[in-house]
C-alpha positions in Angstrom: 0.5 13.5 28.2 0.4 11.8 31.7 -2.9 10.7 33.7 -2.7 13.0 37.3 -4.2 11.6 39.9 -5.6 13.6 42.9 -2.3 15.0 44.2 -1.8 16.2 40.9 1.1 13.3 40.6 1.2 11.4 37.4 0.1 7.6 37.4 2.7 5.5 36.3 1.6 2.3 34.0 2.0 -1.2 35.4 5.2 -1.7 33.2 6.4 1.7 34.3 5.7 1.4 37.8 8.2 -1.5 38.6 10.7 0.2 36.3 11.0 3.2 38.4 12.9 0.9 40.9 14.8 -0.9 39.0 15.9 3.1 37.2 16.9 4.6 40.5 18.3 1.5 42.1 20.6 1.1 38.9 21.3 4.4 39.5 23.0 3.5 43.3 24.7 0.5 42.4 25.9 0.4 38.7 28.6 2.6 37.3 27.8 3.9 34.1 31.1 4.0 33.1 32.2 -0.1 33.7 29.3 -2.3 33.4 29.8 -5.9 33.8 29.3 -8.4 31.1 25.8 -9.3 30.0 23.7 -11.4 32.6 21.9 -14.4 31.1 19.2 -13.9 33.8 18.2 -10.4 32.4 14.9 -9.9 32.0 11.6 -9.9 34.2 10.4 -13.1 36.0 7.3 -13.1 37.6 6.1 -15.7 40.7 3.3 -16.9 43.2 3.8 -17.5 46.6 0.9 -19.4 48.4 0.5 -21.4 51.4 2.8 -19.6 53.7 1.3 -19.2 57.3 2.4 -17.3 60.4 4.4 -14.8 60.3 6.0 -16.1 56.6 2.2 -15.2 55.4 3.0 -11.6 54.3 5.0 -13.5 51.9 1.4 -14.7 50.0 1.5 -13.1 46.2 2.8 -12.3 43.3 6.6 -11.2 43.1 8.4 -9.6 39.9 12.2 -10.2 40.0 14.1 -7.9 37.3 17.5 -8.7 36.3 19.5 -5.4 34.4 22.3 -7.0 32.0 25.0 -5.7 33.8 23.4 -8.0 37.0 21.8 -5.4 39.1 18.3 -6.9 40.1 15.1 -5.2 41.6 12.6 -7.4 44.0 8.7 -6.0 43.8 5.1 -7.6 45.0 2.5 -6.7 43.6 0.1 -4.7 43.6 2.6 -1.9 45.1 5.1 -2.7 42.1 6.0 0.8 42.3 7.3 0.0 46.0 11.2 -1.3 45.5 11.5 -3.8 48.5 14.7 -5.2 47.4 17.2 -4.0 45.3 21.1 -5.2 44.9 23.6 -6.7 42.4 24.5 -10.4 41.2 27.0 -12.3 40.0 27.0 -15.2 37.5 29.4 -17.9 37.5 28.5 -21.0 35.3 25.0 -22.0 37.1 26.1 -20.1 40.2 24.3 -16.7 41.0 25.1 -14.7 44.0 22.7 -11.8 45.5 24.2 -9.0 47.4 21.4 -7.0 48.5 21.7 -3.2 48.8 18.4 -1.5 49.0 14.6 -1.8 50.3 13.5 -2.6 53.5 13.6 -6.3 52.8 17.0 -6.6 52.0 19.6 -8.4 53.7 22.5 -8.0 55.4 24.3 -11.3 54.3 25.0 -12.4 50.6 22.7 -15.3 49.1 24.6 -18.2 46.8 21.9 -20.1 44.6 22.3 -22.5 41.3 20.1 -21.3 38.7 18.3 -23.1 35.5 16.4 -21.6 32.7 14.8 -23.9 30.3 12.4 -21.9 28.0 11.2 -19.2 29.8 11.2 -20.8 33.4 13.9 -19.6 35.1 14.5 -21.7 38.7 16.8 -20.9 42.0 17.8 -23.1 44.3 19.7 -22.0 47.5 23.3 -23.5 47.9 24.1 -21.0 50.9 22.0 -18.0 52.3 21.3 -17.4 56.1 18.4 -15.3 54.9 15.1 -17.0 55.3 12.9 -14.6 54.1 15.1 -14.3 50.9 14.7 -18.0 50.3 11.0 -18.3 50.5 11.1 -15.5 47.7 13.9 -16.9 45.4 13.3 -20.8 45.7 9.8 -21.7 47.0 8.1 -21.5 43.4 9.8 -21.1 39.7 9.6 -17.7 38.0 8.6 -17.5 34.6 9.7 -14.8 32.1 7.6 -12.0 31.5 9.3 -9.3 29.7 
């Protein structure tokens, strides 16, 4: 039986709350009925951001990146995990990944090329072309390491 809170609104667990997101965006941008082949990014990768200053310090925390297999990826920080502030699709080529973001008030408006590595459960992106700046901080300032 769920926990209500106040509003009479059931509280979601940490696990749950960041796959709420990554449910309903899958829900806008993958087709049930042709999913693509298995990403070897899926999972979730977690990451600290520190050290930014200015405007770029909102940026400051922890971030969750969750990769679907069929390439479909959610962007949280915590603590609002529940809060999807970028959602969109990827592709995988070799060590290639490309972001199109879709969804979340963070998103942007232009694609995102990065190379990718994952050695053990440390998965690291480096841009190759994105005019996004805030998406860069987030992908390539720190390396994400696996969590689930």
């Amino acid at each position: 039986m769920p926990v209500l809170n106040r509003a009479g609104c059931a509280r979601l667990s940490p696990v749950r709350r960041w796959l709420t997101p990554l449910g309903c965006l899958c829900l806008l941008v993958c087709p049930s009925a042709a999913l693509a082949a298995s990403s070897p990014l899926a999972g979730v990768y977690e990451t600290v951001i520190k050290g930014q200053k200015g405007q770029a310090a909102v940026l400051n925390g922890t971030w969750l990146i969750s990769f679907v297999p069929n390439g479909a990826y959610a962007v949280v920080k915590e603590p609002s995990t529940s809060t999807l502030l970028i959602g969109g699709s990827s592709s995988v080529a070799g060590n290639t990944i490309v972001f199109h973001d879709k969804v979340g008030p963070l998103a942007c408006t232009v694609s995102g090329q990065y190379s990718w590595s994952l050695r053990g459960k440390t998965m690291k992106l480096t841009k190759a072309k994105d005019t996004c700046a805030e998406r860069v901080l987030v992908l390539s300032t720190t390396a994400y390491a696996k969590v689930r």
